[in-house]
C-alpha positions, 0 to 999 in steps of 0.5 A: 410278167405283170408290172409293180403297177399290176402287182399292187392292183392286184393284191388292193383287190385280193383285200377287197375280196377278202373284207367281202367274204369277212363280210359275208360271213359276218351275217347269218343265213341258212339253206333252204331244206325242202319239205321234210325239213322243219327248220327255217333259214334266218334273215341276215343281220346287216341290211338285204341291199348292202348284203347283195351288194357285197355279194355281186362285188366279189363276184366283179372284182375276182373278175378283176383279179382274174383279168389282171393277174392270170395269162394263158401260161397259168391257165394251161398250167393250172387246168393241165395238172392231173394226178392219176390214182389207179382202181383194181377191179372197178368192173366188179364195183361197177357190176355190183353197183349197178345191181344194187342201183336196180335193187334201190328202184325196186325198194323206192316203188315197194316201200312206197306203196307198202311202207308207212304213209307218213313222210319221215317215216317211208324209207322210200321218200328218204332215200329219194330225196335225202339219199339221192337228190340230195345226197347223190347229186352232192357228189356228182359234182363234190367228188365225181360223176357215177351216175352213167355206171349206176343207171338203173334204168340203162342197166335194165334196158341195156339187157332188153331187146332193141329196135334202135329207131333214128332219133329224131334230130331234136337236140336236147330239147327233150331233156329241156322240157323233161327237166322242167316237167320233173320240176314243175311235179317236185313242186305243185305235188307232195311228192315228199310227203305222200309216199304212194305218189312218189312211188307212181311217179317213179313207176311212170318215169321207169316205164317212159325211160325203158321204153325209148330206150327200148324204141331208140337204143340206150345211149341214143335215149340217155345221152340226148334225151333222159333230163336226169342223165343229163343232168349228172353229165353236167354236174360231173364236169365240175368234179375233181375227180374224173374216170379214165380207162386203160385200154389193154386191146382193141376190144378190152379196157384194163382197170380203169383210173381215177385222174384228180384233177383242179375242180371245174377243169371239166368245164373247159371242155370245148365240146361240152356244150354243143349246140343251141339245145344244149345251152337251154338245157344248161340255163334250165338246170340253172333256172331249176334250182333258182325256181326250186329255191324261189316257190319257198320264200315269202315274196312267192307267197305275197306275189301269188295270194292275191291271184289264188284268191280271185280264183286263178288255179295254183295249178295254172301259176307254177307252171306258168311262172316256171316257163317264164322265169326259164325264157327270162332266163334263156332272153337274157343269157342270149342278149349276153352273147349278143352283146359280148360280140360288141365288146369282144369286137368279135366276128364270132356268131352269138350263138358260138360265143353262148355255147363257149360261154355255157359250161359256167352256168353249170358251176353257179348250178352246182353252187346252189343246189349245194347251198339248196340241200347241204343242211337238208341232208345232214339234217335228215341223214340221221333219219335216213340211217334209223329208218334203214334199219327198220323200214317197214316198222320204224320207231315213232321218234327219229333223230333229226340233226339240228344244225348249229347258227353258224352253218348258215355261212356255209349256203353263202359260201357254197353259193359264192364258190360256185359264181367265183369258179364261174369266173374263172371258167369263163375267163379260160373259155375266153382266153381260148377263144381270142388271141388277144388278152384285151379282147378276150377280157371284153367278151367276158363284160357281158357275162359277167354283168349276168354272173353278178345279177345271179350271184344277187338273186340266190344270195337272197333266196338263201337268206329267205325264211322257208316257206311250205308252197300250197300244194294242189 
């Protein structure tokens, strides 16, 4: 039971927190929308620094409010609550979604090449970024992971033959370096913009993807090192909602569940993480978002101007700047751990602590894609339904959604959210790692530093004008 002392501590801090987001929200700002959206995010209306500043407060002081209000009783409380709502007959919405998943894949490529070449126009580019990475990826971690049901290209290679070689024991490294690739081609090429280059890039990811899973067997190839499955594993343990078999027999499962649950429980799954592989792959998709947001702002522009005109390759900066920012990324994120033994007084390896402490890098992740395309898809959704219904012949105006001034708040809000679910993640992974409650608070120190120098720098990038990146 906390003391009055506590009590009155803690509700001096819920106000602090709550004039910080009153603040927040006093200011305007709008989320970056990608190449097909036309609309620019807008500066706040308060000074940048005292903005961040406010910012990274929140985020430090709901790390107070967790340490002085929160013990293991709550916590267990609180992550063991679920509430389980049975589906009848989710193998034939299954069956019927995988179908219509490969059906979408052969619509991409065809439309792509056939459709009309203009970016707004081509169903393809629209399904693909509006409807699926924008879209889709919201509800993996709004609602809850599919992805692993509706796989296209698990469902095409789960029927073909194969060799089932031994993987070779290089962790997710693959993934790490497939992830980034897929990024760096988002952004140096127009694949929103040019429909037929969207449709080869999808011919070749489909030929890589069957063919290892052909090689080294579908569940060895998608769960170690496909980047795209990896990525909605990831972001379906910050959903609310997750999926439970009933198992009936030893070889049959009966109609399977959905268990509601407290968002971001999934995180605290101590073996999410597995090994140093894995944590990279983890700051990777954090790092790619920020990257993704980064390459659009004005400051990008002005850094890399005056290389180009000298004459250093574009394509020769954005990979590089890509590597680097990911192994600033990475070094700063290990030196964290390290530093975390020091104030954890810990025997713990700093490698252990890395990987416990991973799993919330994925909730600041899923923030900010939110924050990244929540306007670019209710933007462009209307575009996406027009054009359904007409695709090879589209009518030459299409309706785009304007967005009211006020929505900017919400890529704030959406970019808090997820730091302060990060918070209180990392306060479980600790509480569950020490026996102690000072010690388990320390361990967080370092963590936390990090947590509010990320919170910083998407803050900015979300209140940036929107930039087009010069493309090869």
């Amino acid at each position: 039971m906390p003391s009055l002392g506590s009590r009155e501590l803690a509700r001096r801090l819920v106000a602090i927190v709550a004039l910080g987001v009153a603040g927040l929200f006093a200011s305007t700002a709008a989320g970056h929308g990608g190449s097909l959206g036309e609309g620019a995010r807008e500066s706040v209306t308060v000074p940048t620094w005292l903005f961040l500043l406010t910012g990274g407060a929140v985020v430090g002081a709901s790390f107070l409010l967790a340490s002085f209000v929160t013990d293991r009783r709550l916590i267990d409380d609180l992550h063991g609550w679920r509430a389980t709502v049975p589906v009848p007959g989710r193998d034939g919405l299954a069956s019927i979604a995988r179908v219509g998943a490969v059906l979408g894949v052969a619509v991409v490529v065809t439309i792509g090449y056939v459709g009309p070449q203009s970016g707004l126009s081509n169903l393809a580019i629209l399904l693909v970024w509006v409807g699926w990475w924008a879209g889709y990826t919201m509800s993996a971690y709004l609602l809850g992971e599919t992805w692993s049901t509706v796989n296209p290209w698990r469902t095409v290679a789960e029927v073909l033959p194969s060799l089932d070689r031994t993987l070779p024991s290089v962790g997710a490294w693959p993934a790490v370096v497939g992830l980034l690739t897929l990024i760096w081609i988002e952004v140096v090429s127009p694949l929103a913009d040019d429909p037929a280059l969207l449709s080869t890039v999808v011919v070749g990811y489909t030929v890589v993807a069957i063919a290892g899973a052909v090689v080294f067997g579908p569940d060895r190839w998608f769960d170690r090192v496909d980047p795209i499955s990896a990525v909605f594993k990831y972001y379906g343990h910050v959903a609310p909602i997750e999926t439970i078999s009933t198992r009936i027999s030893d070889n049959k499962h009966g109609d399977a569940s959905l268990a509601v649950r407290a968002p971001g429980v999934g995180l605290t799954r101590t073996d999410l993480v597995t090994d140093s592989s894995e944590v990279a792959f983890v700051v990777a998709l954090l790092w790619s978002t920020t990257y993704d947001g980064f390459v659009a702002t004005p400051a990008w522009k002005s850094l890399i101007s005056p290389l180009i005109e000298v004459g250093v390759p574009a394509h020769l900066i954005y990979p590089a700047a890509l590597v680097v920012g990911f192994v600033a990324f990475l070094g700063v994120y290990r030196l964290a751990a390290r530093a975390a033994r020091s104030t954890g007084e810990t025997y713990l390896a700093a490698g252990e602590l890395a990987r416990r402490f991973a799993p919330p890098l994925i909730a600041i992740a899923a923030g900010y894609h939110l924050a990244h395309y929540l306007g670019y898809f209710l933007s462009l959704a209307p575009v996406l339904a027009t054009v359904l219904t007409s695709p090879l012949s589209p009518p030459a105006v299409v309706p785009v959604f304007s967005l009211p001034g006020w929505f900017g708040a919400i890529s704030v809000a959406s970019v808090l959210a997820g730091h302060l679910l990060a918070i209180w993640i990392a306060h479980a992974a600790a509480f569950d790692l020490f026996p102690g409650r000072l010690q388990a608070i320390r361990s967080q120190y370092p963590f936390t530093l990090v947590m509010v120098a990320y919170t910083m720098t998407s803050l900015w990038i979300v209140t940036q004008p929107t930039i087009q990146p010069p493309f090869l």
